[in-house]
PDB file of N, CA, C and O in Angstrom:
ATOM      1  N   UNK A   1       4.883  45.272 -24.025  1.00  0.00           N
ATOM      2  CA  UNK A   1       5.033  44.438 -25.196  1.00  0.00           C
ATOM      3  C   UNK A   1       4.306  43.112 -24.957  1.00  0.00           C
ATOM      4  O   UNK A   1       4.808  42.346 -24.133  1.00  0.00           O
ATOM      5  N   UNK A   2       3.267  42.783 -25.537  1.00  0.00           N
ATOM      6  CA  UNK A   2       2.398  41.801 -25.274  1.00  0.00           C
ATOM      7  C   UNK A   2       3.272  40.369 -25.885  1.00  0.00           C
ATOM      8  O   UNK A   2       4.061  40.735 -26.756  1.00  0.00           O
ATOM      9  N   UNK A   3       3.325  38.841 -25.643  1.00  0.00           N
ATOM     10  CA  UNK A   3       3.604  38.077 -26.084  1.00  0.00           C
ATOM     11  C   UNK A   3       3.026  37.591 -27.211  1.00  0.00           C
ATOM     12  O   UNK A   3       1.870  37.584 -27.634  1.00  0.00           O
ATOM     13  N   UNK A   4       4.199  37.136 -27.660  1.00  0.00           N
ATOM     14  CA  UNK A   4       3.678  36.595 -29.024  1.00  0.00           C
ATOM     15  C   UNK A   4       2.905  35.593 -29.211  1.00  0.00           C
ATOM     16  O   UNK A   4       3.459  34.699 -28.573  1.00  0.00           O
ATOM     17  N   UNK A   5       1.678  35.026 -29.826  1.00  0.00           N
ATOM     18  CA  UNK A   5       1.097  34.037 -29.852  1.00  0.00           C
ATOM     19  C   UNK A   5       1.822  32.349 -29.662  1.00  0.00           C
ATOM     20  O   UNK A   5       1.418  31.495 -28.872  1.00  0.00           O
ATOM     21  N   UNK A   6       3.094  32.201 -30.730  1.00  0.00           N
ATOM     22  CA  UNK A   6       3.875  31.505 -30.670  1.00  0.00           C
ATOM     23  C   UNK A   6       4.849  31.111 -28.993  1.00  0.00           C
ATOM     24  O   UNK A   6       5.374  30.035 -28.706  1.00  0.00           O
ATOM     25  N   UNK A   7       4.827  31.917 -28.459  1.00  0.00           N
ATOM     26  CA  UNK A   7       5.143  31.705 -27.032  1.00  0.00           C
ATOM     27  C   UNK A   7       4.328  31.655 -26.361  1.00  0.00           C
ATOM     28  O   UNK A   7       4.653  31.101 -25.311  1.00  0.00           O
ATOM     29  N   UNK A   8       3.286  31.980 -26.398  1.00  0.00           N
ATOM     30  CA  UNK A   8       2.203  31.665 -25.475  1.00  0.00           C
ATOM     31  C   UNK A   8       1.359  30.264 -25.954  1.00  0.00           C
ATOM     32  O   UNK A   8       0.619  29.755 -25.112  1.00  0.00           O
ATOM     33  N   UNK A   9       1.428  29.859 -26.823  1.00  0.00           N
ATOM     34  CA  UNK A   9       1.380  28.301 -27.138  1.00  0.00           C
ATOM     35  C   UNK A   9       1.856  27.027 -26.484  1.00  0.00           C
ATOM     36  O   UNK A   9       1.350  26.010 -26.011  1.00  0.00           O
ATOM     37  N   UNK A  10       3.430  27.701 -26.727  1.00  0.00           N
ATOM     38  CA  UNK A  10       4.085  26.798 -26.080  1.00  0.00           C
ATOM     39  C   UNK A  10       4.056  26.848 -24.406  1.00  0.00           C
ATOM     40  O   UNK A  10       4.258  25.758 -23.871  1.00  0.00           O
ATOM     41  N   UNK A  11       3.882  27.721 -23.727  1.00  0.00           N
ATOM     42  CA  UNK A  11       3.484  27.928 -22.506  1.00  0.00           C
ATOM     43  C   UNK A  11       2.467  27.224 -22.289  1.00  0.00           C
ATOM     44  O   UNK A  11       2.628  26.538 -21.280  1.00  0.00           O
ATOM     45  N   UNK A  12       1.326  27.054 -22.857  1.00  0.00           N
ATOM     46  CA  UNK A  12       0.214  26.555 -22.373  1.00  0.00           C
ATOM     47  C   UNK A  12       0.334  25.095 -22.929  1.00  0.00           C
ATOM     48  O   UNK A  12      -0.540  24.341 -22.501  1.00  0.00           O
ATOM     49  N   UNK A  13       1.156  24.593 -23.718  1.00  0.00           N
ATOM     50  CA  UNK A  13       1.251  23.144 -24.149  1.00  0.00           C
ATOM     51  C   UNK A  13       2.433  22.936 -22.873  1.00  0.00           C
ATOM     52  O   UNK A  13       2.079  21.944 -22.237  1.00  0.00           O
ATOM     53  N   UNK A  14       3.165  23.273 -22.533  1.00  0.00           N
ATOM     54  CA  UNK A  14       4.210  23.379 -21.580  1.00  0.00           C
ATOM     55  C   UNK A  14       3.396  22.525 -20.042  1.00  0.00           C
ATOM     56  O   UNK A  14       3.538  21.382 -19.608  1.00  0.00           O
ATOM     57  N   UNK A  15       2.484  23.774 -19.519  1.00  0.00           N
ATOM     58  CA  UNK A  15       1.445  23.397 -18.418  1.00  0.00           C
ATOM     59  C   UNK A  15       0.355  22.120 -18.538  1.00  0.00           C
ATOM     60  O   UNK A  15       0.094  21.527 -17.492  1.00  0.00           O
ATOM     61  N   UNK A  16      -0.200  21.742 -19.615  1.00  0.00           N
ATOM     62  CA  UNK A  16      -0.693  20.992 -19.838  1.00  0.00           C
ATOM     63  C   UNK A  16       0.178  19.453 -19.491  1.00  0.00           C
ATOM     64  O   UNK A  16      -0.146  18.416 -18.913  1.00  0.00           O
ATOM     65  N   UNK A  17       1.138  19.821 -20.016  1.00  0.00           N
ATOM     66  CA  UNK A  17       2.129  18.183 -20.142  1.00  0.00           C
ATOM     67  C   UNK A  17       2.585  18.383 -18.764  1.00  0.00           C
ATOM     68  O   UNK A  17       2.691  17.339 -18.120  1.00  0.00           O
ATOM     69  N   UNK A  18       2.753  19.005 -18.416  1.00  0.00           N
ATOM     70  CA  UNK A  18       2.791  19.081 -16.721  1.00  0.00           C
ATOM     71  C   UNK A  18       1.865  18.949 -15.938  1.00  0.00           C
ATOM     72  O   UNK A  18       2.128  18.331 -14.907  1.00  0.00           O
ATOM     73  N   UNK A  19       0.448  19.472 -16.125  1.00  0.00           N
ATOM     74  CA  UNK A  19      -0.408  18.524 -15.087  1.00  0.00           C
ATOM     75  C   UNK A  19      -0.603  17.445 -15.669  1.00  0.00           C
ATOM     76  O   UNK A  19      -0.977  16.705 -14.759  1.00  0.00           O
ATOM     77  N   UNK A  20      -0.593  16.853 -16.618  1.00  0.00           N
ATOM     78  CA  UNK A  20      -0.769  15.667 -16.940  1.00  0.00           C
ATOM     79  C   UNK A  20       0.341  14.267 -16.028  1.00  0.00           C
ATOM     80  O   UNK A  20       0.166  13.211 -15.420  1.00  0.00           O
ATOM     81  N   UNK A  21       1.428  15.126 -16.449  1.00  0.00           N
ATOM     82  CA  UNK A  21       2.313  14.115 -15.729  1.00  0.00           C
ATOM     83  C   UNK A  21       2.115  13.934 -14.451  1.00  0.00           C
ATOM     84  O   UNK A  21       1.944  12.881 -13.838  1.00  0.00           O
ATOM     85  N   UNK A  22       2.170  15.771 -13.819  1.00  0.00           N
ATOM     86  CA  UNK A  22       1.454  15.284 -12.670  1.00  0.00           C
ATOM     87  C   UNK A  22       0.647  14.651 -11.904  1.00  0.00           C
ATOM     88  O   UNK A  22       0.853  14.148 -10.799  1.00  0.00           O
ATOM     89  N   UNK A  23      -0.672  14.713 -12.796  1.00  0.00           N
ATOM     90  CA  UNK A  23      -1.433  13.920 -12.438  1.00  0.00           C
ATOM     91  C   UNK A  23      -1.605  11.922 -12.642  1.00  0.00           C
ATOM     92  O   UNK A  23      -2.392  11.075 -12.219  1.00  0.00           O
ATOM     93  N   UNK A  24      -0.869  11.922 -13.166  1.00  0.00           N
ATOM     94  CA  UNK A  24      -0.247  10.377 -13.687  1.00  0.00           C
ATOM     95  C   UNK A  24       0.853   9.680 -12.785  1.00  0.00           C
ATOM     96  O   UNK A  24       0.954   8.467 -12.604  1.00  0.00           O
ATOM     97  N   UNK A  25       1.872  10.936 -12.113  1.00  0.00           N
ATOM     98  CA  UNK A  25       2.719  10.479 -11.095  1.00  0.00           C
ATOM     99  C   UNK A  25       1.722  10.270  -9.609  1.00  0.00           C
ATOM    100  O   UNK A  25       2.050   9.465  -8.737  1.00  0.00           O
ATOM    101  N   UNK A  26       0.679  10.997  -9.529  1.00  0.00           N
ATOM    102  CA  UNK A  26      -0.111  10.771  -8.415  1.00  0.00           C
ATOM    103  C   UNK A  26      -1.082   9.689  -8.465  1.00  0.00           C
ATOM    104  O   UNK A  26      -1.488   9.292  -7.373  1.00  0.00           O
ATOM    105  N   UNK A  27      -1.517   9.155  -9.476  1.00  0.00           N
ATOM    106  CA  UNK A  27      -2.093   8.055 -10.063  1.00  0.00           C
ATOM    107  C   UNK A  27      -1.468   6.881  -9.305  1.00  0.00           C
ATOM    108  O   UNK A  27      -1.977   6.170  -8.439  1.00  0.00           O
ATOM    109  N   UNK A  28       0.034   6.845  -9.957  1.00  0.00           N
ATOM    110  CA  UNK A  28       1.036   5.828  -9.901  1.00  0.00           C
ATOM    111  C   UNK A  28       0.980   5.981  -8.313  1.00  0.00           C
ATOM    112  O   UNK A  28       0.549   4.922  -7.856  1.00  0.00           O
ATOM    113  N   UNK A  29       1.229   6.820  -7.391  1.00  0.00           N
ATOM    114  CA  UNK A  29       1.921   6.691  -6.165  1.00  0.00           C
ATOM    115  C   UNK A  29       0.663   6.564  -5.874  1.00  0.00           C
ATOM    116  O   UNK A  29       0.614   5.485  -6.463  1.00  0.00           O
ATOM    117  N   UNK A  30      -0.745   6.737  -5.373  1.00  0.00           N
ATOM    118  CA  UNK A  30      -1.916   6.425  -4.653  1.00  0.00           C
ATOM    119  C   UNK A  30      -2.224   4.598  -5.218  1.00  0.00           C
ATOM    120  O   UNK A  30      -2.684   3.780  -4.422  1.00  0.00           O
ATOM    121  N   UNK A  31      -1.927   4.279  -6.464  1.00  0.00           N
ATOM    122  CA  UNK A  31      -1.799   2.961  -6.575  1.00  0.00           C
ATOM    123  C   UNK A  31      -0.661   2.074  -6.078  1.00  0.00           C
ATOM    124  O   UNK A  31      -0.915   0.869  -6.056  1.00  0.00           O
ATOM    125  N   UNK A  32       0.455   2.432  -5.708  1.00  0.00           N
ATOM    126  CA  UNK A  32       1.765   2.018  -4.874  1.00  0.00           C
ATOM    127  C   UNK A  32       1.117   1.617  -3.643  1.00  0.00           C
ATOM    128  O   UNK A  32       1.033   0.496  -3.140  1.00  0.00           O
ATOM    129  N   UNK A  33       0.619   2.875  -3.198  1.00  0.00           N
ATOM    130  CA  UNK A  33       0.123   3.156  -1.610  1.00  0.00           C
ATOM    131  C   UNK A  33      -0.612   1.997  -1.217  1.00  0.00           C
ATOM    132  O   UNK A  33      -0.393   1.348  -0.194  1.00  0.00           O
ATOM    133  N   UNK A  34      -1.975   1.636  -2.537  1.00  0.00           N
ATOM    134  CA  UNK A  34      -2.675   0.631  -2.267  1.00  0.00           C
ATOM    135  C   UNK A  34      -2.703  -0.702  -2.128  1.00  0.00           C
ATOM    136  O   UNK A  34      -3.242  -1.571  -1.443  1.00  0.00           O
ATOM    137  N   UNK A  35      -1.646  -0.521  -3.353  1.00  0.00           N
ATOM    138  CA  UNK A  35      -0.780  -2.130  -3.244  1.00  0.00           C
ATOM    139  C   UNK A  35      -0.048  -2.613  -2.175  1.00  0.00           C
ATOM    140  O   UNK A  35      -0.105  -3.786  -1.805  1.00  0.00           O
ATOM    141  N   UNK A  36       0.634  -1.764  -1.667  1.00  0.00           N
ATOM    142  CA  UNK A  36       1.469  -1.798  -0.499  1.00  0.00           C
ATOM    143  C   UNK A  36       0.228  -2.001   0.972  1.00  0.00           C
ATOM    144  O   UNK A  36       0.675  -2.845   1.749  1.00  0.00           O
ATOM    145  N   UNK A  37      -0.569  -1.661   1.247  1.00  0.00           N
ATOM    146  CA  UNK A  37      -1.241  -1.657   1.985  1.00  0.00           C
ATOM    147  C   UNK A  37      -2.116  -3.106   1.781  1.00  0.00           C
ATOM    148  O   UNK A  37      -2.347  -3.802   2.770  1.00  0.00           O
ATOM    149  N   UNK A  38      -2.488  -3.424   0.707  1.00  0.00           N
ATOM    150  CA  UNK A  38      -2.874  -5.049   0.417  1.00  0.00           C
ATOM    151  C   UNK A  38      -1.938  -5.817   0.541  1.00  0.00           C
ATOM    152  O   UNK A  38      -2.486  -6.759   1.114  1.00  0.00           O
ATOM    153  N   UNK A  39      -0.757  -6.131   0.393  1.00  0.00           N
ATOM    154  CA  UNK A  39       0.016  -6.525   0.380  1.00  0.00           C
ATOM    155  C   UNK A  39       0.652  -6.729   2.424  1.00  0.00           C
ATOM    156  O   UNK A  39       1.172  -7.675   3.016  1.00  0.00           O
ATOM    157  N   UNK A  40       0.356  -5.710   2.751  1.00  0.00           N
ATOM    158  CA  UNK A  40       0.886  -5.730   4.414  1.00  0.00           C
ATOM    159  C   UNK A  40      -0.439  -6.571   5.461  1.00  0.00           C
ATOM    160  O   UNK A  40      -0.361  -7.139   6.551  1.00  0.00           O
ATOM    161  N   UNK A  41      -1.496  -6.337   4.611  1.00  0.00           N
ATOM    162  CA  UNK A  41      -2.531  -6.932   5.377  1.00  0.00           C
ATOM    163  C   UNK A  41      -2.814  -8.699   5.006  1.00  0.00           C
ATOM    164  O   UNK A  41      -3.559  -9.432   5.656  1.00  0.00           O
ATOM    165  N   UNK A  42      -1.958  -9.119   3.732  1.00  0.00           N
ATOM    166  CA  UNK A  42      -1.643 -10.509   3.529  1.00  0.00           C
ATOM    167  C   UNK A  42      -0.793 -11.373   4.293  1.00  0.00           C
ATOM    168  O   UNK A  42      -1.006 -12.574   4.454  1.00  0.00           O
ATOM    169  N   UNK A  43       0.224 -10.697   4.784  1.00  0.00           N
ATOM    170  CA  UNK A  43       1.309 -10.645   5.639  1.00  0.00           C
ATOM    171  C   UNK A  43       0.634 -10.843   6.964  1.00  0.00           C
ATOM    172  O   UNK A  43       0.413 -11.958   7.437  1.00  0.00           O
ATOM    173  N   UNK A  44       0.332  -9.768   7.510  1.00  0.00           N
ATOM    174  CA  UNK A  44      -0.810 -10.034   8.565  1.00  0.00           C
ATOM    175  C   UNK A  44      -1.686 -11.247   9.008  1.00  0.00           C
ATOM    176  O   UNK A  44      -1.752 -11.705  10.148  1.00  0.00           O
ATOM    177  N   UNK A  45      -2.411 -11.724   7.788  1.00  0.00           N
ATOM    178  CA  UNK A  45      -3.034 -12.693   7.605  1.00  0.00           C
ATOM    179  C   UNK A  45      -2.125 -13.985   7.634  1.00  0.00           C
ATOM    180  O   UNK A  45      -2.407 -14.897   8.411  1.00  0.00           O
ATOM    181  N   UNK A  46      -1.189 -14.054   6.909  1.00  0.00           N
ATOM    182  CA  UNK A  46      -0.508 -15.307   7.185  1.00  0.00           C
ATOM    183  C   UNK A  46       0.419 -15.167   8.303  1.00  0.00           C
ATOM    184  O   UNK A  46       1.203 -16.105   8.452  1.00  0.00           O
ATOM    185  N   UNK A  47       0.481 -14.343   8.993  1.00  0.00           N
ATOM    186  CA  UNK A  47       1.251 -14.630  10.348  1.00  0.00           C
ATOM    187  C   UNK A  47       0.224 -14.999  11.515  1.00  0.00           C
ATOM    188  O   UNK A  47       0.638 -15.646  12.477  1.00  0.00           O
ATOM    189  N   UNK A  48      -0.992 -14.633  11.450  1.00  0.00           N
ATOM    190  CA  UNK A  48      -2.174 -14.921  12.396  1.00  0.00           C
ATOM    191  C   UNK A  48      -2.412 -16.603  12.094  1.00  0.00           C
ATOM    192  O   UNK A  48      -2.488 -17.508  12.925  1.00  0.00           O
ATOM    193  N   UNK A  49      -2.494 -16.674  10.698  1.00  0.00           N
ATOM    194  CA  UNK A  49      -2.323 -17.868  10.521  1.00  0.00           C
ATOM    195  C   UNK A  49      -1.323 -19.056  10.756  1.00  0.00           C
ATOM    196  O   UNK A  49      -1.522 -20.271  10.731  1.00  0.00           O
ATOM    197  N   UNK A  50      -0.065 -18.250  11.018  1.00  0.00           N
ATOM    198  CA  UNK A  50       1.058 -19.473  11.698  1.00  0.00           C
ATOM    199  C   UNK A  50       0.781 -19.199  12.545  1.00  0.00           C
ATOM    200  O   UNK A  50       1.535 -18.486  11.883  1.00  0.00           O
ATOM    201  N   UNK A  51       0.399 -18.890  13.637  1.00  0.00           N
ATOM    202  CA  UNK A  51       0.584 -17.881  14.933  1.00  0.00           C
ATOM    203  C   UNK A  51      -0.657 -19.079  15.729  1.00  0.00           C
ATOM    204  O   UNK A  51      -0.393 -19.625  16.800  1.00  0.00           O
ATOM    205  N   UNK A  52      -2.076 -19.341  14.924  1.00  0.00           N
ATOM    206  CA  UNK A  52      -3.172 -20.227  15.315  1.00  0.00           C
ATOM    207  C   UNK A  52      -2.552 -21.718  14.997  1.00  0.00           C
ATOM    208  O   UNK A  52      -2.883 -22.617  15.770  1.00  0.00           O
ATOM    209  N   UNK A  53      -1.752 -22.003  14.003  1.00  0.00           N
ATOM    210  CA  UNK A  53      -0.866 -23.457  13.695  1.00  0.00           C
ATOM    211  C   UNK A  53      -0.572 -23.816  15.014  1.00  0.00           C
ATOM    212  O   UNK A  53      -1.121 -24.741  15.613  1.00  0.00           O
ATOM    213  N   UNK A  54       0.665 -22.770  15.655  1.00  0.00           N
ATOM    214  CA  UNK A  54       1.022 -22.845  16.753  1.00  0.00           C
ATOM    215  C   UNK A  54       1.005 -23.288  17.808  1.00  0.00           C
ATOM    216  O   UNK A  54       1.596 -24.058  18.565  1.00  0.00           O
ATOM    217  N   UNK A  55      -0.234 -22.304  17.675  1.00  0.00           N
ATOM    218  CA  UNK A  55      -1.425 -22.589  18.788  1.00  0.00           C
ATOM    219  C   UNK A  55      -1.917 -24.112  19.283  1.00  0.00           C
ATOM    220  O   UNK A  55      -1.768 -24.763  20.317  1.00  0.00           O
ATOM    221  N   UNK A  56      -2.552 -24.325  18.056  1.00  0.00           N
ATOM    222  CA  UNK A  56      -3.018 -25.332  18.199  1.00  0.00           C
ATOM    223  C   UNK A  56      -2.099 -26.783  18.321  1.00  0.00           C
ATOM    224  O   UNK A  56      -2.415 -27.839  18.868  1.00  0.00           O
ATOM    225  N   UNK A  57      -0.877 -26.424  17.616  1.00  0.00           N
ATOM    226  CA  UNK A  57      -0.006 -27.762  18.059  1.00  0.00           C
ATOM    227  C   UNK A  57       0.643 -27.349  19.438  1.00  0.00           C
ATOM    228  O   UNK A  57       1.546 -28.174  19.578  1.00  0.00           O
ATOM    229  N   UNK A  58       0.654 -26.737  20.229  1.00  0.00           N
ATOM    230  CA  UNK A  58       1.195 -26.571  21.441  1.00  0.00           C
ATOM    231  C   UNK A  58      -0.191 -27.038  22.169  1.00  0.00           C
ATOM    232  O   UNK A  58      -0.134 -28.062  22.850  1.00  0.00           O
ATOM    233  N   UNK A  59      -1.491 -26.309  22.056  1.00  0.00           N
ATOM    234  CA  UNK A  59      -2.708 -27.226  22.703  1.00  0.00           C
ATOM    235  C   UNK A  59      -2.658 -28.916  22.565  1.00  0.00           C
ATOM    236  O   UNK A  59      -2.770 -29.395  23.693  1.00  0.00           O
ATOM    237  N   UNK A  60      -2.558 -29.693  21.794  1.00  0.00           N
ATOM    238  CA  UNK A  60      -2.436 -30.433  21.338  1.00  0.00           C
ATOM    239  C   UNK A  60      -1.090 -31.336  22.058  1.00  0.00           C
ATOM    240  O   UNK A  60      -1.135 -32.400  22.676  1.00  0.00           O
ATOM    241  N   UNK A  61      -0.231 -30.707  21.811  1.00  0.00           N
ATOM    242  CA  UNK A  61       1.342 -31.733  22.589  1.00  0.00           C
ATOM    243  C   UNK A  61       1.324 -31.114  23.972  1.00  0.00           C
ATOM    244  O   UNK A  61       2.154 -31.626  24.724  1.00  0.00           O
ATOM    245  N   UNK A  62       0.411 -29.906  24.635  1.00  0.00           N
ATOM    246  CA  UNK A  62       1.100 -29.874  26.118  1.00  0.00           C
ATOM    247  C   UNK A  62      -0.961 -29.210  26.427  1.00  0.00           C
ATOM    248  O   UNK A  62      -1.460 -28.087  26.353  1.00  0.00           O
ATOM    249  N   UNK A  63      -1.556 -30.583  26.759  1.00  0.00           N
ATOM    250  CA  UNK A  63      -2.678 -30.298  26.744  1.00  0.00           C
ATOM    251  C   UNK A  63      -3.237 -29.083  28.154  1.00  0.00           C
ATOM    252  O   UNK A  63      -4.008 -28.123  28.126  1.00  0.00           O
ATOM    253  N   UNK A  64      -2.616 -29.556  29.005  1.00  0.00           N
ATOM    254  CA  UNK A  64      -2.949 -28.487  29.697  1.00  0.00           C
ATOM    255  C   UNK A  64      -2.101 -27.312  30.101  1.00  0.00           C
ATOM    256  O   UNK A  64      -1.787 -26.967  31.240  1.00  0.00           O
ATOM    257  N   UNK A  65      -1.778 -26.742  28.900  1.00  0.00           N
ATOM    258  CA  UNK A  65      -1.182 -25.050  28.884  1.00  0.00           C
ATOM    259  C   UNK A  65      -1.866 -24.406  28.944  1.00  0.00           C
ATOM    260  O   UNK A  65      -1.426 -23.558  29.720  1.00  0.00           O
ATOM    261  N   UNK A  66      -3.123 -24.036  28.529  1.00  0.00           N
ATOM    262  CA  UNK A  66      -4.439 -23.114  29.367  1.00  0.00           C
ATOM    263  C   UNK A  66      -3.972 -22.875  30.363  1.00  0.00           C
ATOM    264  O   UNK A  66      -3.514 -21.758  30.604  1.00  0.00           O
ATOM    265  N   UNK A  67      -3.960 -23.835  31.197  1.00  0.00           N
ATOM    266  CA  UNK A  67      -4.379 -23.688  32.787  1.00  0.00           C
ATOM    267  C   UNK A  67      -2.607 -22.632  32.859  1.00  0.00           C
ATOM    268  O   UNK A  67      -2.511 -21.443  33.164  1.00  0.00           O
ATOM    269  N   UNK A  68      -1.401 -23.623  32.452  1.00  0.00           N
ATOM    270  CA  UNK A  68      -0.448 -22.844  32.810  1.00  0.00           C
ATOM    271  C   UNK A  68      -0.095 -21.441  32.280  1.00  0.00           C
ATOM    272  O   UNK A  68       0.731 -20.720  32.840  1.00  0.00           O
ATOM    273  N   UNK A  69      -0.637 -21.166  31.387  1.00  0.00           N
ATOM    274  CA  UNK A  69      -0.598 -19.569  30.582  1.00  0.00           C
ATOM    275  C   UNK A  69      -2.096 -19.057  31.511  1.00  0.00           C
ATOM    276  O   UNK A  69      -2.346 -17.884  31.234  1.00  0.00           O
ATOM    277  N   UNK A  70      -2.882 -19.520  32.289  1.00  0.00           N
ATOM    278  CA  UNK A  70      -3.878 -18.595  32.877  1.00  0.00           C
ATOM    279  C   UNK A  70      -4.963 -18.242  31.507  1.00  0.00           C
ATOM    280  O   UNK A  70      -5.435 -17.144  31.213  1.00  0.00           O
ATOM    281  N   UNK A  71      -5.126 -19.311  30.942  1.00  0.00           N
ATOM    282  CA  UNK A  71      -6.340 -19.008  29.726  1.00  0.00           C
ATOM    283  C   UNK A  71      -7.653 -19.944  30.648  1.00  0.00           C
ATOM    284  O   UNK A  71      -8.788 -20.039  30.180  1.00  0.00           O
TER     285      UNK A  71
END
């Protein structure tokens, strides 16, 4: 008994709205991914950046720490 046109419509409008979504939920999560990954390397950046603050005010108030850290 072959299907009826009317069900096989909706089957194929069915699959459609499903890769679509699918492909829209993978959209969304590879753009998460990216954001999140820009976002961790800002972080990064401003901790290198307190990290050289540091630095430099400890060079600065205990001038010869080179020598005692072996730099």
């Amino acid at each position: 008994m072959p299907t009826p046109n009317y069900d096989l419509g909706i089957l194929i409008t069915l699959n459609l709205s499903l890769t679509i979504i699918a492909f829209l939920v993978g959209c969304v999560a590879v753009w998460a991914i990216l954001k999140q990954g820009i976002r961790s390397q800002e972080i990064m950046l401003e901790v290198a950046r307190i990290a050289q603050r540091i630095d430099a005010r400890l060079r600065r108030d205990f001038p010869n720490i080179g020598e005692d850290l072996g730099d």
